[in-house]
C-alpha positions as CSV (number, residue, x, y, z in Angstrom):
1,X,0.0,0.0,0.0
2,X,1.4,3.3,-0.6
3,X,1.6,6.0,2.2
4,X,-0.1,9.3,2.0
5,X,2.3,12.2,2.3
6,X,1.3,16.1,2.7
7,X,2.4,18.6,0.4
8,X,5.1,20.5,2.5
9,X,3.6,23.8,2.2
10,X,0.3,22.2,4.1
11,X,2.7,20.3,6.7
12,X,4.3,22.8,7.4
13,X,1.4,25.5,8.1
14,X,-0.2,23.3,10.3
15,X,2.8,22.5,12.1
16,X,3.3,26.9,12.8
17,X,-0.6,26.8,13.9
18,X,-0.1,23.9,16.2
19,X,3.1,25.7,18.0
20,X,1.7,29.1,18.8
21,X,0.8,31.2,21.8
22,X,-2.9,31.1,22.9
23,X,-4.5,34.3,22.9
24,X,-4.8,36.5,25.6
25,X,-8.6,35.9,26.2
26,X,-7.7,32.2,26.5
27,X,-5.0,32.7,28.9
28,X,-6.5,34.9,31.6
29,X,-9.8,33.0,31.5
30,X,-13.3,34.5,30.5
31,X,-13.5,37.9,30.1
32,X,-16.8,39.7,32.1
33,X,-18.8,42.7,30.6
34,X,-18.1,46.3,31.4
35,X,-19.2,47.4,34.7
36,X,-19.1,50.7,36.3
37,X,-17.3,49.8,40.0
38,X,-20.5,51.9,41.8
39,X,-22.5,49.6,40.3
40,X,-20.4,46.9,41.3
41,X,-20.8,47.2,45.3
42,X,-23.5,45.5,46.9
43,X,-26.2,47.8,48.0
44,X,-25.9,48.8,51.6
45,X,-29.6,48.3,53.1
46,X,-31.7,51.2,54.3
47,X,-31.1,52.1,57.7
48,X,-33.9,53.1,59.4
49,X,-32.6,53.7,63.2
50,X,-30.4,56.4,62.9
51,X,-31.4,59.9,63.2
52,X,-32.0,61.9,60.1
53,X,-29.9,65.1,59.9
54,X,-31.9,68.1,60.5
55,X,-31.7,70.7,57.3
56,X,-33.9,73.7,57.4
57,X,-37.3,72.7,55.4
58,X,-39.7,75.4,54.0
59,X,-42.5,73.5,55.4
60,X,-40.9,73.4,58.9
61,X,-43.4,75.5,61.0
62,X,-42.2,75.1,64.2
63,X,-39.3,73.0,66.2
64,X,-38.5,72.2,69.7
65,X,-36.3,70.2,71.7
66,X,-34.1,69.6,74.4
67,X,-31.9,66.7,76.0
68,X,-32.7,64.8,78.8
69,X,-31.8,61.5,81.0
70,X,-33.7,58.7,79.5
71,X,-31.9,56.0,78.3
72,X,-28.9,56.0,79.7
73,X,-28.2,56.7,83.5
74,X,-25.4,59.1,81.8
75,X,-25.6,60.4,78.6
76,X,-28.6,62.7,77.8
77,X,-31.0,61.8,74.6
78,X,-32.4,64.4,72.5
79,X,-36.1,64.9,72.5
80,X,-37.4,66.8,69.4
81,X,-40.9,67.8,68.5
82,X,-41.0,69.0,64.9
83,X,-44.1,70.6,62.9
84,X,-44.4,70.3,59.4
85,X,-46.8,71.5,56.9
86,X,-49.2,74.4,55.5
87,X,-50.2,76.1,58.6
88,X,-50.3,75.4,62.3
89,X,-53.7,74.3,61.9
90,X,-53.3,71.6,59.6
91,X,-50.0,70.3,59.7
92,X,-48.2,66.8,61.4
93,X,-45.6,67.1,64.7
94,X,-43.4,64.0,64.5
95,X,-41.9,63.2,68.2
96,X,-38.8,61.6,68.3
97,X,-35.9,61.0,71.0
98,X,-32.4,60.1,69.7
99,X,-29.8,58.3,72.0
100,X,-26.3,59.7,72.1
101,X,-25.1,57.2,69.7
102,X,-27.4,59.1,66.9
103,X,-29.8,56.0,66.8
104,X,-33.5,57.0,67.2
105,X,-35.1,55.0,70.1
106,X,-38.7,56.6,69.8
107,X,-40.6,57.9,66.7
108,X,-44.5,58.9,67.0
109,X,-46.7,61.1,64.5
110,X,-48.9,63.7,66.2
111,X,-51.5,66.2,64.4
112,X,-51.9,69.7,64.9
113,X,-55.5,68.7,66.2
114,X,-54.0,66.2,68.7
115,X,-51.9,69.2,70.1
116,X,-54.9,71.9,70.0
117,X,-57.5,69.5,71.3
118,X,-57.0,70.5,75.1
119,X,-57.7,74.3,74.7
120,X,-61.2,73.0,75.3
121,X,-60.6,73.4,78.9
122,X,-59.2,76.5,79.1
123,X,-61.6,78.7,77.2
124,X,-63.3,81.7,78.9
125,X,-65.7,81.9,75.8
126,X,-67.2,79.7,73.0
127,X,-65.0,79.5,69.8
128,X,-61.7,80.8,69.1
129,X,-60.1,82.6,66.7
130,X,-57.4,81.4,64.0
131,X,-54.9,83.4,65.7
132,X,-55.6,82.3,69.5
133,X,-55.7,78.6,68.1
134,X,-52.2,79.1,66.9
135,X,-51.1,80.9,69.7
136,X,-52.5,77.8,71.5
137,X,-50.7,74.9,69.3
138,X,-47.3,77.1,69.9
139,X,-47.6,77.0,73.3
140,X,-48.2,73.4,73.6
141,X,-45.2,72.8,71.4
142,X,-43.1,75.2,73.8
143,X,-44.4,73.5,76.9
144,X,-44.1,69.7,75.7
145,X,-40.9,69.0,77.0
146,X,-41.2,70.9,80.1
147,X,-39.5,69.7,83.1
148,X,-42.5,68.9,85.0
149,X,-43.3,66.0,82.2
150,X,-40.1,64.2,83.1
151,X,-40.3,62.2,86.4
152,X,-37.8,60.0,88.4
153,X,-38.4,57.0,89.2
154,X,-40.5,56.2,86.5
155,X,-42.5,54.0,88.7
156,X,-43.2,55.8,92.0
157,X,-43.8,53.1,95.2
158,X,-47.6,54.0,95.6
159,X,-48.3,53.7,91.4
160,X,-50.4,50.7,90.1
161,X,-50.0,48.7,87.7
162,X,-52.8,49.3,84.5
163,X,-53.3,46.1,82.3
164,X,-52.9,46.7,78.5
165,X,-50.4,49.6,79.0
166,X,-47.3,47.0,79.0
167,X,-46.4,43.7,80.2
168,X,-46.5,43.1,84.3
169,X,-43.3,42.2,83.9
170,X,-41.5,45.3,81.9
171,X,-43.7,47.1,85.1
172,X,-42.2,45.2,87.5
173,X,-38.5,46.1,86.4
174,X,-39.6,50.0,85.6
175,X,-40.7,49.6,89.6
176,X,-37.0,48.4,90.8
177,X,-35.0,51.3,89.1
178,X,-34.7,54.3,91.4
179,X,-32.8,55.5,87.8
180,X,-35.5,55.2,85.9
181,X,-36.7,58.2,84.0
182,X,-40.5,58.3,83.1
183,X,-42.3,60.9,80.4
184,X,-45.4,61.9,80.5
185,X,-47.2,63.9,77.5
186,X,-51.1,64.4,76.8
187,X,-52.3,63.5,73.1
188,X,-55.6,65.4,72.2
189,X,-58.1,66.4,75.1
190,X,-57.3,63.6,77.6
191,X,-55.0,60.8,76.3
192,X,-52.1,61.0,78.9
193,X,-49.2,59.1,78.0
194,X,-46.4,57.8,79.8
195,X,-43.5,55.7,78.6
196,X,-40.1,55.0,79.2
197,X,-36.9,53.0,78.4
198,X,-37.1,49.4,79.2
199,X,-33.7,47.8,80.4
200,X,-35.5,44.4,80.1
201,X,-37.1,44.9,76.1
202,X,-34.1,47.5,75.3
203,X,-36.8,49.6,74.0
204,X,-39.6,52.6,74.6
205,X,-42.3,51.0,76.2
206,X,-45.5,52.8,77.2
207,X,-46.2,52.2,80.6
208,X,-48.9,54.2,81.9
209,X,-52.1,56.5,80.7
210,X,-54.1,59.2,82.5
211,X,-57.4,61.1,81.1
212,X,-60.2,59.1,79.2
């Protein structure tokens, strides 16, 4: 049988394909598609315990605060009352307290009728006009934090227990603290509130009400 030989141009291109480098591609293994490096990081998750920075608003009406004992036997939170909207009259209060660390502990949203609501009791004559009932609402805002709302020991020796406020046993621990710091404010005409930190739930808790 004869044997089958290969031109020598043919052998000897194949034998130059055969011998050289791989390409670059091949070397450093698969190649990925362009990607910004922003979008590369992973998305850090929303975090919705610290305190937001305060930045003058147009629709900030009105802002109090102060600082205060209340979560930690040392170092004083911040208590803030701020009102937002059109008016006085119609606008939303936001209560919060911050801890020192910057992480906000308490948040509640109050109207501008929850804060007028009282001035029921103190009028001399029926109605009011726009300008006493925002003379009222500022006044309510100015007093809210007053040191008379704050009390120490939360839980004084001769106060009962209420069922439905919080757990007998959150009570019980409020009751042992001499440190304690209770705060007490009034939400419409006659919801009076109470709450304080819990060293047992590491949290707000209310833990008392007054009025209706």
């Amino acid at each position: 049988m004869h044997s089958y030989r290969l031109p020598s141009a043919l052998l000897l291109a194949l034998l130059a394909a055969c011998s050289a480098p791989q390409s670059d591609q091949t070397a450093s293994g698969p190649t990925t598609r362009g990607v910004d490096s922003a979008d590369a990081r992973p998305v850090e998750p929303m975090d919705t315990t610290s305190a937001s920075v305060a930045n003058a608003q147009s629709d900030t009406l009105k802002a109090v605060r102060t600082r205060h004992l209340f979560s930690s036997p040392t170092a004083p939170d911040l208590f803030q009352l701020v009102l937002r909207g059109d008016s006085l009259l119609s606008s939303e209060a936001t209560f919060t307290i911050t801890a020192a660390d910057g992480t906000v502990i308490f948040r509640e949203t109050l109207s501008s009728a929850d804060l007028e609501a009282s001035m029921v009791y103190q009028m001399t004559k029926p109605g009011a006009t726009k300008a006493e009932r925002e003379a009222y609402v500022r006044r309510r805002m100015n007093e809210f934090f007053a040191d008379k709302n704050f009390r120490k020991p939360a839980v004084g020796s001769t106060d009962i227990y209420q069922p439905g406020t919080v757990d007998r046993a959150v009570w019980d621990d409020l009751r042992r603290r001499p440190d304690a710091v209770g705060f007490s404010y009034l939400v419409g005409k006659e919801d009076g509130r109470r709450i304080a930190w819990s060293t047992l739930r590491k949290q707000v808790v209310r833990y008392g009400s007054t009025g209706g």
